[in-house]
C-alpha positions in Angstrom: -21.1 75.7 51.8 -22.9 72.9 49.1 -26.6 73.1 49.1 -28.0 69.8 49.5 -29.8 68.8 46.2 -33.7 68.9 46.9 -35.6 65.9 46.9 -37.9 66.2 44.0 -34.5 66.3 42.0 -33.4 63.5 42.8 -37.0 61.7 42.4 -36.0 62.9 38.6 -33.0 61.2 38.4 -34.1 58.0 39.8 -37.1 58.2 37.2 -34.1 59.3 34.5 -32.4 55.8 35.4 -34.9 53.9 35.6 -36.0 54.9 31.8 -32.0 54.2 31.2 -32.3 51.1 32.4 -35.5 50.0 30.2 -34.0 51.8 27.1 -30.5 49.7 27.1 -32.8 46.6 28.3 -34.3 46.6 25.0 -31.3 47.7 23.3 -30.0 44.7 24.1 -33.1 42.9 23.1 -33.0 44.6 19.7 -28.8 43.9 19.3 -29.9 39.9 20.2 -32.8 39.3 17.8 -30.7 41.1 14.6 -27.5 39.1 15.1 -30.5 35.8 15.2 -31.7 37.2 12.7 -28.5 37.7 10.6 -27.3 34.4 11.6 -30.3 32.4 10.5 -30.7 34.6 7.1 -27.0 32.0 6.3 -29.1 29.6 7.2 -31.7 30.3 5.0 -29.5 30.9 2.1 -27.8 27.3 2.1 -31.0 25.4 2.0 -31.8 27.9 -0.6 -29.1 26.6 -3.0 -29.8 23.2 -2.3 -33.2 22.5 -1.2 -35.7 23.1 -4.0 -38.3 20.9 -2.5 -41.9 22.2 -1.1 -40.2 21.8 2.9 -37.7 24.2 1.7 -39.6 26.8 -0.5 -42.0 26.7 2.7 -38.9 27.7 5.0 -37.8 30.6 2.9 -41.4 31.9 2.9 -41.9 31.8 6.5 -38.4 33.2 7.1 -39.7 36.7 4.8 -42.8 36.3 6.8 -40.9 36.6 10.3 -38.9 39.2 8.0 -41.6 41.5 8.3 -42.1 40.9 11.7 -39.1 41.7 13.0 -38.8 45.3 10.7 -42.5 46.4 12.6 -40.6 45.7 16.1 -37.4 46.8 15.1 -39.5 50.4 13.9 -41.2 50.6 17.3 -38.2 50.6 19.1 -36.3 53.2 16.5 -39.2 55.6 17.1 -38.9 55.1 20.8 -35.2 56.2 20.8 -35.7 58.6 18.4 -38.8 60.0 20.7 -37.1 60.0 23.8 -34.0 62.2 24.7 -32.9 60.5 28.1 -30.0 63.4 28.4 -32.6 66.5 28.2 -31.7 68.3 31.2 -35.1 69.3 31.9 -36.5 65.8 31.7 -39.4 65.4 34.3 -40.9 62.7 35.8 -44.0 62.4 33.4 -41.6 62.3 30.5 -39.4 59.9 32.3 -42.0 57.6 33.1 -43.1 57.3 29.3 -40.1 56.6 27.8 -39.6 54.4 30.4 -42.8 52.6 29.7 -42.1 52.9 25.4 -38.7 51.1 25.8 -40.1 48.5 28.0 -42.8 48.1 25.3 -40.8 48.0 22.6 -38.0 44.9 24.5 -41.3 43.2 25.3 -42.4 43.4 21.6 -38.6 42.4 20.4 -38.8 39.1 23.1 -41.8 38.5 22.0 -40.9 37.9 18.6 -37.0 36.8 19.2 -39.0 33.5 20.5 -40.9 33.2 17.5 -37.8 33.1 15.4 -36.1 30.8 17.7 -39.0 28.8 17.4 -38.8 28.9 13.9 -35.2 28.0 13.9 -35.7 24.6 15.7 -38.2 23.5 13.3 -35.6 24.1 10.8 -33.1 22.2 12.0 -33.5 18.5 10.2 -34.3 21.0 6.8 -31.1 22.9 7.3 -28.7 19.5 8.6 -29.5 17.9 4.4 -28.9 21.3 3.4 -25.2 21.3 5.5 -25.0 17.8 4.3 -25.2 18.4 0.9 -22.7 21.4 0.9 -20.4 19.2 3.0 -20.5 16.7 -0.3 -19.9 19.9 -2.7 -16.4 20.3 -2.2 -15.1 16.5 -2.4 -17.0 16.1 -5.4 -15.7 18.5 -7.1 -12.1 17.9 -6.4 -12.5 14.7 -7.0 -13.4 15.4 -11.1 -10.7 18.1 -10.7 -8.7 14.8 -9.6 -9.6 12.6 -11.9 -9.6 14.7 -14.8 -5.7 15.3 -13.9 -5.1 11.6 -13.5 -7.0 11.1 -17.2 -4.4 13.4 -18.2 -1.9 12.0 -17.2 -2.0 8.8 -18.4 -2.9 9.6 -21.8 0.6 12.0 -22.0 2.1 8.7 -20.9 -0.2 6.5 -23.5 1.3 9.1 -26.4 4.8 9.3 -25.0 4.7 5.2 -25.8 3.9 5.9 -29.9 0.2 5.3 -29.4 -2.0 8.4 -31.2 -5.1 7.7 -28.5 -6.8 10.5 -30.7 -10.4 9.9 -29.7 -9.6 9.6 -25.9 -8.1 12.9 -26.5 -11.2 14.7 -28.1 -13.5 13.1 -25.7 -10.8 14.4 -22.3 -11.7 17.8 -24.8 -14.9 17.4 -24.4 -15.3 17.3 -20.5 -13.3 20.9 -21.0 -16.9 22.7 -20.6 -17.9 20.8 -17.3 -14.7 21.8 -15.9 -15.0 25.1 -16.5 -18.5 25.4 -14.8 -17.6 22.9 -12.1 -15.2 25.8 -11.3 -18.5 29.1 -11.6 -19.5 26.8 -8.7 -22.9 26.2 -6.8 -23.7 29.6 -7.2 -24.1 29.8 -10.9 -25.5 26.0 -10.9 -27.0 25.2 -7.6 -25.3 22.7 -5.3 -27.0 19.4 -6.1 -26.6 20.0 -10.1 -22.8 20.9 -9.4 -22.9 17.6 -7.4 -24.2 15.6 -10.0 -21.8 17.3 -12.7 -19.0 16.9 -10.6 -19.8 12.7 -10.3 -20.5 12.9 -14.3 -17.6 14.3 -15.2 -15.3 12.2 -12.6 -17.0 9.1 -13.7 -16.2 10.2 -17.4 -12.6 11.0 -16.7 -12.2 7.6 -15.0 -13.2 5.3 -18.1 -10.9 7.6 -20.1 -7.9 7.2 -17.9 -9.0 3.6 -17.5 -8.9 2.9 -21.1 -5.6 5.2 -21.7 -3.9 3.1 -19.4 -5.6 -0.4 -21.4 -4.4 0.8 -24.5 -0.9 -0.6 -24.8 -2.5 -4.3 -23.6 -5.5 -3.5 -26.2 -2.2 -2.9 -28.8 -0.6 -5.9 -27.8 -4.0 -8.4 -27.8 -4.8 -7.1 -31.4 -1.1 -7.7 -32.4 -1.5 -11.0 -31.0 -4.6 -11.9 -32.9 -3.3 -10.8 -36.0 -0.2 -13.2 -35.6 -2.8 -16.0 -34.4 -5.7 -15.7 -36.9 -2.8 -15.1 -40.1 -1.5 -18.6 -38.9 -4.8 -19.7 -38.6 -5.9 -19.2 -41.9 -2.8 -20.5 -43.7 -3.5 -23.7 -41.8 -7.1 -24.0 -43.2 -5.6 -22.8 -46.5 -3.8 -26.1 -46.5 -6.5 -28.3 -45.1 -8.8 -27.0 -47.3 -7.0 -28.1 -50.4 -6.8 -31.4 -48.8 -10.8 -32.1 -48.8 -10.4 -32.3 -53.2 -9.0 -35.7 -52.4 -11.3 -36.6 -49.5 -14.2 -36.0 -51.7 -12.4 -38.2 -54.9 -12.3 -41.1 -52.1 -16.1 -41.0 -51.3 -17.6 -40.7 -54.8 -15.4 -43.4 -55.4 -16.4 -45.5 -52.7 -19.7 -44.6 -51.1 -23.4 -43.8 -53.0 -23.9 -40.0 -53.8 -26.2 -39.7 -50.9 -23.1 -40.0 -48.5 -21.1 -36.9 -49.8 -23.3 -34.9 -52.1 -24.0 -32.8 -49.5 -19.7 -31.7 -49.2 -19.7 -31.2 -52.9 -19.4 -27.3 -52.3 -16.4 -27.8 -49.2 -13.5 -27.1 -51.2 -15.1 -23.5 -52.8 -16.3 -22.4 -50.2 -13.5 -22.5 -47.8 -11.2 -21.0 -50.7 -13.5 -18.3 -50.9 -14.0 -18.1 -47.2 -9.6 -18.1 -46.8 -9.7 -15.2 -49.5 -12.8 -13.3 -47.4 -10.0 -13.7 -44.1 -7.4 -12.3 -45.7 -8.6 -9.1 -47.3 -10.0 -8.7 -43.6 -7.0 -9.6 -42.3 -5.6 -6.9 -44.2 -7.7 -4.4 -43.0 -7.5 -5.4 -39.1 -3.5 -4.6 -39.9 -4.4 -1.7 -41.6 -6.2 -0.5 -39.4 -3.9 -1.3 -36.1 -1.7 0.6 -38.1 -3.8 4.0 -37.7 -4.6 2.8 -34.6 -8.5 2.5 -35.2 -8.8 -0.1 -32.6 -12.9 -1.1 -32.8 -12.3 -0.9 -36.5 -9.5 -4.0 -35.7 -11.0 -5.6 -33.3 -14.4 -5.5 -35.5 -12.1 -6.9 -38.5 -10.5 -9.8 -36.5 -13.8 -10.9 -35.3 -15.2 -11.0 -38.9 -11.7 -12.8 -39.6 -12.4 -16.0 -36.5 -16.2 -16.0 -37.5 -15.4 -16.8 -41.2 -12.5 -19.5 -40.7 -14.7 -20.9 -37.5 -17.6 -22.2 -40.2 -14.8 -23.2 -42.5 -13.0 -25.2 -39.8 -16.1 -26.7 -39.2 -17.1 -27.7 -42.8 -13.2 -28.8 -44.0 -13.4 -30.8 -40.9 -16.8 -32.4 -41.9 -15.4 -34.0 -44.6 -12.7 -35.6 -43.2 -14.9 -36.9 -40.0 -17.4 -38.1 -42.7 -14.9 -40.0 -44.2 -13.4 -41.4 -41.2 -17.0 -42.6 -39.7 -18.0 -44.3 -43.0 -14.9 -46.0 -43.5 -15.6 -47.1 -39.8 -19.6 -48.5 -40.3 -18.9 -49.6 -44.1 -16.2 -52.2 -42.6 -18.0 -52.7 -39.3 -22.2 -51.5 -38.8 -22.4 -54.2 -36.3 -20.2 -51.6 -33.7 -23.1 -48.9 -34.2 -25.6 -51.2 -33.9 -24.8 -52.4 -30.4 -23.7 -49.0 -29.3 -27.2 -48.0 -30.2 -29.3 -50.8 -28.8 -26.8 -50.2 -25.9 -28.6 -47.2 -25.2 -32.1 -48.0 -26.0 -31.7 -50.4 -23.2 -30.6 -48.8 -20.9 -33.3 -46.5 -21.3 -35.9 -49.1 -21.2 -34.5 -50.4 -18.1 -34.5 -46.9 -16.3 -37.8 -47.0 -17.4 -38.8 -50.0 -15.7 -37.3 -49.4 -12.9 -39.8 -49.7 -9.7 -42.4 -50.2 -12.0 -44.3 -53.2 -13.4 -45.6 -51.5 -16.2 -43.9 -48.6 -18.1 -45.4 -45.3 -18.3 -46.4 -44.6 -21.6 -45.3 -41.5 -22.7 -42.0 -43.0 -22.2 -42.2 -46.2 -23.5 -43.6 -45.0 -26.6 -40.8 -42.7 -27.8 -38.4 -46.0 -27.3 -40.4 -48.6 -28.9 -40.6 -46.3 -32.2 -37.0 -46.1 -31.6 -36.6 -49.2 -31.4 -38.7 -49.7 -34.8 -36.5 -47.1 -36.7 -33.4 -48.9 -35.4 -34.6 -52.3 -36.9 -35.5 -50.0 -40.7 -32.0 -48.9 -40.7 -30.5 -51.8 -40.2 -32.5 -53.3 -42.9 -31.3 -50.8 -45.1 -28.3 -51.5 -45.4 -28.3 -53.8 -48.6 -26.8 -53.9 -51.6 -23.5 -52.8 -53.6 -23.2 -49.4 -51.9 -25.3 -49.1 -49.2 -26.5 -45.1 -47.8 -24.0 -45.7 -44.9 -24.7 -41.7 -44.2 -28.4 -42.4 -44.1 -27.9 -45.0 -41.6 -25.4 -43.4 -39.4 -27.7 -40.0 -39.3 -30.7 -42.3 -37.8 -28.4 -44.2 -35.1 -27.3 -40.3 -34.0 -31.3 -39.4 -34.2 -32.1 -42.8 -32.6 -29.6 -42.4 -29.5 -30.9 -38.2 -29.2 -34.4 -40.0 -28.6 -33.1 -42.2 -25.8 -31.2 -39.3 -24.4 -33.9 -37.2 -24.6 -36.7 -40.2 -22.3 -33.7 -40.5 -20.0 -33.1 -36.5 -18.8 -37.0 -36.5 -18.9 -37.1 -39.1 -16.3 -34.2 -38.5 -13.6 -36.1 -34.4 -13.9 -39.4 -35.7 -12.8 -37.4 -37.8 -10.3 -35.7 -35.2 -8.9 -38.9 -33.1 -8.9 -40.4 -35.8 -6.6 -38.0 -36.1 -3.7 
């Protein structure tokens, strides 16, 4: 026959699960708050390597703080299962009763502080999404320099597979060796945002090397082209120049020495100024040769700058010769082209008015006055023809000059 277990036993084991109860209730408290805990610790550690500001040194100091926290609650409720054996068979209600009431101290203390951290957590949020963000740039960047230093590769194998050396775009694709090979330590040598930024550097870097490898056989050609262009070029002034000799016989012969005096040195000077082209000539095609290609293009430049001021000066001779030729059998033609435009500037002047304004009527009456002395000065055997053209130029400028005055302060008006 069973004996029926006496009451006061099982008042003990309703006590027993009660204190069961309270024990896995914080158990499950204490299981909760590490895995927060755990899971906010990652985030911690990304705004860590990438937020260096005050918001995020502030964040990492309150998360140590909290830290702390959550060891002193974590202790309380180790001691309270390490002080209370809830499978003692002689447990009794008073020992019962106090675990009971330590676990249900201890899940209340873990709560407690589990919604402190949570708390903590939301006010993290907009710190720890540019944190996410930033990481979320990280690996794009880099595989795009990885990319581009590839491509860079590439096309100056292709550049030296056509005969061109491309030496210095090969030392400086060298050079970017280093950035790759901390691009690849990662952020956690270098942080996220400097890896960022040394991942753009170094992309950008390998895109104006692969930009220029793949320029290089148009930059070959262009130089090539030049040197063809500016060699004709020269030869041409070459024979020009030795044509101003006879220009100049033809105005001492015919004109006063005020008219060409100033040409006397033409003919020298663009001899010495063909020579200067071709020794640079002949280092622009030396040096397309080695391939120095600023040392060319620097070369050719020197080369159009000297023949452009020769051009200019063989050409002056000829154009002097053509326009006195022109006034010595004709002044009357420059004369009315001038006074042609001194009056139309006197009658823009006038215009709507009754009398003229001063400041420009002045400027075209002494016009007017130098017009008349220049005329005049045309006397005798061999008139300074140059003299007098020079002052019709100067006389028209002045016209000019009251004209574009006038339709400005116009326009100004309206």
């Amino acid at each position: 026959m069973t004996t029926a277990r006496s009451w006061w036993r099982r008042g003990e084991d309703n006590h027993r699960a009660e204190a069961q109860a309270a024990k896995e209730a914080a158990a499950e408290a204490f299981y909760e708050l590490d895995t927060a805990q755990r899971e906010l610790r990652i985030a911690i550690e990304t705004i860590t390597a990438v937020d260096r500001s005050p918001a995020g040194r502030k964040a990492v100091g309150d998360f140590e703080s909290l830290g702390r926290r959550i060891d002193q609650v974590s202790s309380g409720y180790i001691a309270a299962v390490d002080a209370h054996d809830l499978d003692a068979v002689d447990l009794d209600l008073a020992t019962a009763t106090r675990a009971r009431n330590a676990f249900t101290l201890a899940r209340d203390d873990i709560l407690r502080t589990r919604a402190e951290l949570d708390r903590f957590a939301q006010g993290l949020s907009g710190v720890l999404a540019r944190a996410e963000n930033e990481l979320a740039r990280l690996a794009p960047a880099v595989e795009r320099a990885r990319q581009s230093l590839l491509a860079a590769a590439n096309a100056l194998d292709a550049v030296r597979a056509s005969g061109l050396a491309a030496d210095d775009l090969a030392a400086r694709l060298a050079a970017l060796g280093p950035e790759l090979t901390k691009l690849n330590q990662g952020a956690a040598a270098h942080g996220v945002q400097g890896t960022i930024r040394r991942a753009d550097d170094t992309r950008r870097a390998a895109e104006e090397i692969r930009a220029e490898a793949e320029r290089l056989p148009q930059r070959a050609a262009e130089v090539d082209k030049r040197l063809v262009s500016l060699r004709t070029r020269a030869q041409a002034l070459a024979t020009r120049a030795a044509q101003v000799g006879p220009t100049l016989s033809e105005l001492r012969r015919r004109f006063s020495v005020a008219c060409w005096q100033d040409l006397q040195q033409v003919p020298d000077e663009a001899a010495a100024a063909v020579a200067a082209a071709e020794r640079k000539l002949a280092e622009a095609q030396a040096a397309r040769d080695e391939q120095r290609w600023p040392d060319a293009t620097a070369a050719l430049s020197a080369v159009r700058e000297l023949l452009g001021d020769s051009d200019a000066a063989v050409a002056a001779a000829g154009d002097r010769l053509r326009r006195l030729n022109e006034v010595s059998r004709d002044p009357r033609a420059e004369i009315d082209r001038t006074r042609f435009v001194l009056r139309d500037a006197q009658r823009l002047v006038m215009q709507g008015r009754t009398t003229p304004e001063p400041r420009h009527a002045r400027p075209l009456d002494e016009a007017v006055e130098r017009l008349d002395r220049a005329v005049e000065g045309l006397t005798g055997r061999h008139p300074d023809y140059w003299a007098f053209l020079t002052e019709m130029d100067a006389v028209r400028r002045v016209a000019e000059r009251v004209v574009a005055n006038i339709r400005e302060e116009r326009a100004r008006a309206r």
